[in-house]
Backbone bond lengths (Angstrom), bond angles and torsions (degrees), N, CA, C in turn:
res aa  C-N    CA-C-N  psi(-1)  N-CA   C-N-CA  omega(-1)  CA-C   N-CA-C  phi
1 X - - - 1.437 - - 1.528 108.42 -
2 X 1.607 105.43 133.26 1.698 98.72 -179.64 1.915 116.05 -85.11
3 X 1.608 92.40 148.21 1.474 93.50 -162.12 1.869 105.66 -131.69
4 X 1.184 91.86 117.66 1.626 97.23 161.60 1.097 139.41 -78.56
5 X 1.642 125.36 149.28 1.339 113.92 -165.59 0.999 99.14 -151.75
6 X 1.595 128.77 113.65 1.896 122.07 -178.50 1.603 65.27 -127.72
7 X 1.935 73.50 145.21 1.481 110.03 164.76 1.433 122.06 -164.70
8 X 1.819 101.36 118.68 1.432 99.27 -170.62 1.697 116.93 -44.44
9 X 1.275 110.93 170.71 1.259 139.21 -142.17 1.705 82.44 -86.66
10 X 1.542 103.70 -67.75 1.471 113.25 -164.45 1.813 104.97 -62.68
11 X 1.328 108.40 -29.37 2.002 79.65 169.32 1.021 128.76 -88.50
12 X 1.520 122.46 3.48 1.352 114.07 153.38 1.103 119.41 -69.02
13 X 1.634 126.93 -51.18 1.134 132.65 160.66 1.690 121.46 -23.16
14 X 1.196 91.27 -13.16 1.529 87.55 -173.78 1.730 118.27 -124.58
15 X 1.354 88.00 15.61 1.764 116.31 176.12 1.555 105.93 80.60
16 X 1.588 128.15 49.75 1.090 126.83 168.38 1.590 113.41 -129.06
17 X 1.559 106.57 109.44 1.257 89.51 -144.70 1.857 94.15 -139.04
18 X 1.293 95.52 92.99 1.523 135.63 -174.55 1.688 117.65 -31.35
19 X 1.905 97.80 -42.54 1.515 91.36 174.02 1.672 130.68 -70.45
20 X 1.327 105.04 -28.48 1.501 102.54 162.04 1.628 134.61 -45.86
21 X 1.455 120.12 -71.01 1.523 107.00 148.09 1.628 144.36 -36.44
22 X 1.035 101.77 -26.75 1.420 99.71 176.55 1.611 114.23 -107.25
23 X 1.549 97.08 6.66 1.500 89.56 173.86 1.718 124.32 -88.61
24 X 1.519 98.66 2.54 1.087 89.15 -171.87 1.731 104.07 -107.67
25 X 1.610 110.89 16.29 1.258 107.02 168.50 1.651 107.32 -110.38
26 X 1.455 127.25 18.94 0.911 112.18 170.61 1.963 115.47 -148.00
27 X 0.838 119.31 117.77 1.539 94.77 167.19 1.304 131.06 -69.88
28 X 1.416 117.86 -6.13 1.339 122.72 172.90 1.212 104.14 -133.62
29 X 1.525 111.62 88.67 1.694 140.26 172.04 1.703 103.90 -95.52
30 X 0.846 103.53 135.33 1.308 123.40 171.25 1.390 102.74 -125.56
31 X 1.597 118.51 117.91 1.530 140.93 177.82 1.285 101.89 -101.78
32 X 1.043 139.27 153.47 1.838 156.07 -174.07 1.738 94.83 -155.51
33 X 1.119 120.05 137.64 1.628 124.01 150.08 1.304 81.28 -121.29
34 X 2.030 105.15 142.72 1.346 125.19 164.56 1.261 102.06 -128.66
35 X 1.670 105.92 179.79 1.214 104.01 177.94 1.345 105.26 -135.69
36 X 1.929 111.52 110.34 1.149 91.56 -130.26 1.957 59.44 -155.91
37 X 1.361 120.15 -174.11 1.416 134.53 -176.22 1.150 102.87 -105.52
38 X 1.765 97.50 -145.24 1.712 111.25 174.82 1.823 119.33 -69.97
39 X 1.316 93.82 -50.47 1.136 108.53 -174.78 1.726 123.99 -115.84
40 X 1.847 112.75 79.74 1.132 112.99 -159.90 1.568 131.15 -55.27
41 X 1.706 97.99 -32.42 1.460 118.39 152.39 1.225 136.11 -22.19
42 X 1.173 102.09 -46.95 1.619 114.31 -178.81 1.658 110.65 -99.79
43 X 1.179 105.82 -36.66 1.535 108.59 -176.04 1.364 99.18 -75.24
44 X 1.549 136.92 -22.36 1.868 118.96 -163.83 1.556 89.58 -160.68
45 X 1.244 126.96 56.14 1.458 123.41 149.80 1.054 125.70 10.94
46 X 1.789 97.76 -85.93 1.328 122.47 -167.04 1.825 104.75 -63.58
47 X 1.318 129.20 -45.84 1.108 126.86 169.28 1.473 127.56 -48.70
48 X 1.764 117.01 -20.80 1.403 125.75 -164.28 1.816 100.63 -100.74
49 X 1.316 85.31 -20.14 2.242 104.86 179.70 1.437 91.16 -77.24
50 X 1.230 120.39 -61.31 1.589 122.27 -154.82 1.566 95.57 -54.60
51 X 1.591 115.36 -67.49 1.712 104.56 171.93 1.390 119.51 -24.76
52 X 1.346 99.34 -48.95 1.423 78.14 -152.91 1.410 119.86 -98.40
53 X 1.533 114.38 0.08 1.625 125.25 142.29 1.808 93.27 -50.04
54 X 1.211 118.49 -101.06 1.601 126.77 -171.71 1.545 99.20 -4.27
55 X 1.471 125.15 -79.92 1.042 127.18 177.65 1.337 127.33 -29.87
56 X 1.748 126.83 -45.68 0.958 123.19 -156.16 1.900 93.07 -88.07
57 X 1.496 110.93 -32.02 1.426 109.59 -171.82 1.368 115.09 -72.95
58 X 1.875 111.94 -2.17 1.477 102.54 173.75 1.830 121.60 -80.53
């Protein structure tokens, strides 16, 4: 099953680093780092839509 994964910029930066856990529930992970706040939703819409078109067409 294909799986998305956005994750701000700054918690990796801070050694939290999202694609490892979820890689083992998917073979087709898709990782993104953005740079983006608390709440990416609100800050970039159109960026959180585009995933999740992308996502749904994988």
């Amino acid at each position: 099953m294909p799986v998305t994964v956005l994750q701000q910029d700054w918690g990796a930066a801070l050694g939290c680093h999202a694609q490892g856990p979820w890689s083992a529930w998917s073979d087709a992970l898709r990782h993104r780092t953005v740079s983006r706040a608390r709440f990416m939703a609100g800050e970039d819409s159109r960026l959180i839509a585009a995933e999740f078109r992308a996502l749904a067409d994988r």
